[in-house]
C-alpha positions in Angstrom: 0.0 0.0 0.0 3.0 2.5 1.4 4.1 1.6 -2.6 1.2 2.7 -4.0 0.9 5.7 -2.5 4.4 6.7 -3.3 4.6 6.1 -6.8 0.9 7.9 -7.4 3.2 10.8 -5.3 5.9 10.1 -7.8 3.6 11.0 -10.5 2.0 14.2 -9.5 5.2 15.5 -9.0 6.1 14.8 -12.7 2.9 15.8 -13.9 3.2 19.2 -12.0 6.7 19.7 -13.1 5.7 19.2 -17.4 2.4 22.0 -16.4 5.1 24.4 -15.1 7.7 23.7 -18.2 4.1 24.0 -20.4 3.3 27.5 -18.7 7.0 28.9 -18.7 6.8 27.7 -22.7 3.5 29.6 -23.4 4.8 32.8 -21.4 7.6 33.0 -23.4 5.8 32.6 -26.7 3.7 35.1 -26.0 6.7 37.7 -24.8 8.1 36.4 -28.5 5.2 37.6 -30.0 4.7 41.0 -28.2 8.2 42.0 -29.0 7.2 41.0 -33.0 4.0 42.9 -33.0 5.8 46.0 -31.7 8.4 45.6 -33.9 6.1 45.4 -36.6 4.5 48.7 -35.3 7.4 51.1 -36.0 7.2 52.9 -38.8 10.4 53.1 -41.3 11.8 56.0 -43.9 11.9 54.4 -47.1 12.7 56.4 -50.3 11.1 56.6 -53.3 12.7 56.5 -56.7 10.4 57.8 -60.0 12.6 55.6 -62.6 9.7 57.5 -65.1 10.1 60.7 -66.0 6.9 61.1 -68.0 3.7 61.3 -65.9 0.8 61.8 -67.6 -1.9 63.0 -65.6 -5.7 63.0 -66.8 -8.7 64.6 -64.8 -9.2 67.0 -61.9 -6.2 66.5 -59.6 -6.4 67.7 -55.8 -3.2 67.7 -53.6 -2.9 68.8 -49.5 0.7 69.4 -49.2 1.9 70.5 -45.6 5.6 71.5 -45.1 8.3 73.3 -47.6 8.2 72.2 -51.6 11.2 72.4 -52.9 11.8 73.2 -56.9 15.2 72.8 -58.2 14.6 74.1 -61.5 11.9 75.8 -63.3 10.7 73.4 -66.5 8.7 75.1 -69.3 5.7 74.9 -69.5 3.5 74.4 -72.8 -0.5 74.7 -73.3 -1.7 72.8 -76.1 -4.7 73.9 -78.0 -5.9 77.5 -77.3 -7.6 77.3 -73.9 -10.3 80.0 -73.0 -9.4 82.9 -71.0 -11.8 85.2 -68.8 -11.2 88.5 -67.5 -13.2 90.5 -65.1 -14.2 93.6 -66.3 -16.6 95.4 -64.3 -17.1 99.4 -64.2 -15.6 99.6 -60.8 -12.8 97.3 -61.6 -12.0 98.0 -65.7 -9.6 96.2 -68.0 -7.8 99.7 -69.8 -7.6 99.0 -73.4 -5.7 101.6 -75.5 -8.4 101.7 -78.2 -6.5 104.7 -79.9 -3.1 102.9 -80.2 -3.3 101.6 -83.9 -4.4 105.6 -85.1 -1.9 107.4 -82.9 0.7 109.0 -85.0 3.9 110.4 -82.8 5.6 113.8 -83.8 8.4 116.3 -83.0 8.0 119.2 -84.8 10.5 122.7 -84.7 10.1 126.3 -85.6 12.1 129.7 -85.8 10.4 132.9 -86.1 13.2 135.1 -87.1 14.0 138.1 -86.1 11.0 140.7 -84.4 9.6 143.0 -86.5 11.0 147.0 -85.8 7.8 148.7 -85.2 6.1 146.4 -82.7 8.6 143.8 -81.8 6.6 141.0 -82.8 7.3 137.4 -84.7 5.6 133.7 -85.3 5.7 130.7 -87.2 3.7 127.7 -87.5 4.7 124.5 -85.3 2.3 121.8 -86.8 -0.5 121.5 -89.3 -3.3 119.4 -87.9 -5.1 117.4 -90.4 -8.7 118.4 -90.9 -10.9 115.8 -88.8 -7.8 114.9 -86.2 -7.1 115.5 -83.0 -3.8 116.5 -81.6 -2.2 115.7 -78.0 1.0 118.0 -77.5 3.1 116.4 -74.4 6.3 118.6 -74.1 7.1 121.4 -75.5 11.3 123.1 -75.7 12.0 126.8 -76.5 15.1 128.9 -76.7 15.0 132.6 -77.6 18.1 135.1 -78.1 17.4 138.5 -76.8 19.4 141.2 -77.0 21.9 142.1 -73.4 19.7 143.4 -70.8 16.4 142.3 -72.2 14.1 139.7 -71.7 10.9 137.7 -73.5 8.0 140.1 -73.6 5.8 137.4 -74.2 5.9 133.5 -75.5 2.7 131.8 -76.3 2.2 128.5 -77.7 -1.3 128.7 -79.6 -3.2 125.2 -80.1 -6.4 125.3 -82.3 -9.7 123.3 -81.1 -13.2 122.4 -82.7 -15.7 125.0 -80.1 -17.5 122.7 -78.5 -20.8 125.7 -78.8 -21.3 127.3 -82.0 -19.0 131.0 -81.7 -17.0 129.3 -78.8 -13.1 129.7 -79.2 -11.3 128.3 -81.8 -7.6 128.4 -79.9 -6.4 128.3 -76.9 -3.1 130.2 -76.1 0.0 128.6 -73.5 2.1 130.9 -71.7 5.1 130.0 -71.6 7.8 131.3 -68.9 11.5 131.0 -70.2 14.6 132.0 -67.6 17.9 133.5 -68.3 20.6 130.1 -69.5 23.7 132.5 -70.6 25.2 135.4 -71.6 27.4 136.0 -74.7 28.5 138.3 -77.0 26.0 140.9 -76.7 23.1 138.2 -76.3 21.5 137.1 -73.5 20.3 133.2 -73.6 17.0 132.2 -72.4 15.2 128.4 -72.6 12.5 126.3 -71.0 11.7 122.8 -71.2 9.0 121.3 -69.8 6.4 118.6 -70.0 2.9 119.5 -70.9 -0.6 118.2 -71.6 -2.4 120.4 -74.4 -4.9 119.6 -76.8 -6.2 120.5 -80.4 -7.8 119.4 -83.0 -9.3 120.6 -86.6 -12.7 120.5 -88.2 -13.5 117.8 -90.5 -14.2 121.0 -92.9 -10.5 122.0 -92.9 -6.7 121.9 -91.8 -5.4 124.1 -89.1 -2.5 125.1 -87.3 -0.6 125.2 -84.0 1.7 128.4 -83.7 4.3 130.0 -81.6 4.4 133.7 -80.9 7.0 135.8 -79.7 7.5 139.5 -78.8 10.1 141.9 -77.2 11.7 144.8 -77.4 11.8 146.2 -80.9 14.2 149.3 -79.7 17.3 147.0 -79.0 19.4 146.0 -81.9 20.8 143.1 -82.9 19.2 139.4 -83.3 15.9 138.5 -81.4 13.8 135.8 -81.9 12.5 132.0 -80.5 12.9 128.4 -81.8 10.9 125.7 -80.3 10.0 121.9 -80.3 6.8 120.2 -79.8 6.5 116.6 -79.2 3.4 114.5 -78.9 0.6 112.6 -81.2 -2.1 112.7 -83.5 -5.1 110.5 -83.3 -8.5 110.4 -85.0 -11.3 112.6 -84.1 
């Protein structure tokens, strides 16, 4: 009996032992396969190579990029077919359109008036002949006049013609123009002006007409006295 019980005592003890070597096995199976699945987990950098240069792309593409895009070189680019462009063109917000470009002529155009007359110290000459039916936009205007030592300009006017706007309205409108003392020489004093301007004139469709200069001083003093200036600007159609 004392046999009996010892070797059913024998065999608990070796079944107890293989349930322990079991559950220490299992345990470390499963540590095995934690420590995989976190591995698994991590996430890795892996670079990407395009071996194809030629993407084509077809459709409505949308792309959130976050962070810095960097270009290394600027590629042209081509449109093919002739795609459809809008503009917005409201009163408030206009797209200017230079409709006069194609009948604007540009000019520079000189005269000399000689010397003043003796008895009242007057001269002119004619600048520009405006085309009958055309308009006329002078935009700077250069003058030099020789007067004799110790005088001045009595008076320079630059006279533009213009279509009255009211039936016997004026015809012209006359620029004064202010020259100062350059130089001295020889018995004559210098005396210029240049300066930007923004004039306009224009002719009838019955007729030419033209824009003049006029010049006056002192008819006493001898020697050489008149003005020679330059207009510069364009015609356009009326």
């Amino acid at each position: 009996m004392i046999q009996f019980a010892r070797s059913v005592s024998q065999a608990f003890n070796v079944a107890s032992i293989a349930a322990i070597l079991i559950s220490a096995t299992g345990l470390a199976c499963a540590q095995t396969t934690r420590q995989a699945v976190a591995a698994a987990a991590t996430t890795l950098s892996v670079p990407v190579t395009v071996t194809n240069p030629s993407l084509t792309v077809q459709g409505n593409v949308n792309a959130n990029v976050s962070g810095t895009v960097g270009v290394n070189s600027l590629p042209a680019v081509q449109l093919a077919g002739t795609p459809t462009v809008q503009l917005s063109n409201t009163p408030v917000t206009p797209v200017y359109v230079d409709a006069e470009r194609a009948a604007r002529n540009g000019f520079n155009v000189s005269c000399f008036t000689g010397n003043i007359d003796p008895v009242y110290g007057q001269a002119s000459c004619s600048l520009l002949t405006i085309p009958a039916g055309r308009q006329v936009v002078i935009e700077t205007v250069s003058c030099q006049a020789e007067l004799a030592t110790g005088n001045g300009p009595a008076d320079v006017q630059l006279i533009v013609p213009n279509t009255p706007f009211s039936p016997g309205g004026p015809d012209h409108v006359s620029h004064l123009l202010a020259l100062s003392k350059q130089d001295s020489n020889s018995g004559v004093d210098i005396w210029r002006l240049t300066t930007p301007l923004r004039a306009y004139g224009s002719a009838p469709a019955q007729g030419s007409v033209d824009v003049g200069l006029f010049f006056r001083a002192n008819p006493a003093s001898s020697g050489p006295q008149g003005i020679s200036c330059t207009i510069s600007g364009f015609l356009v159609s009326q």
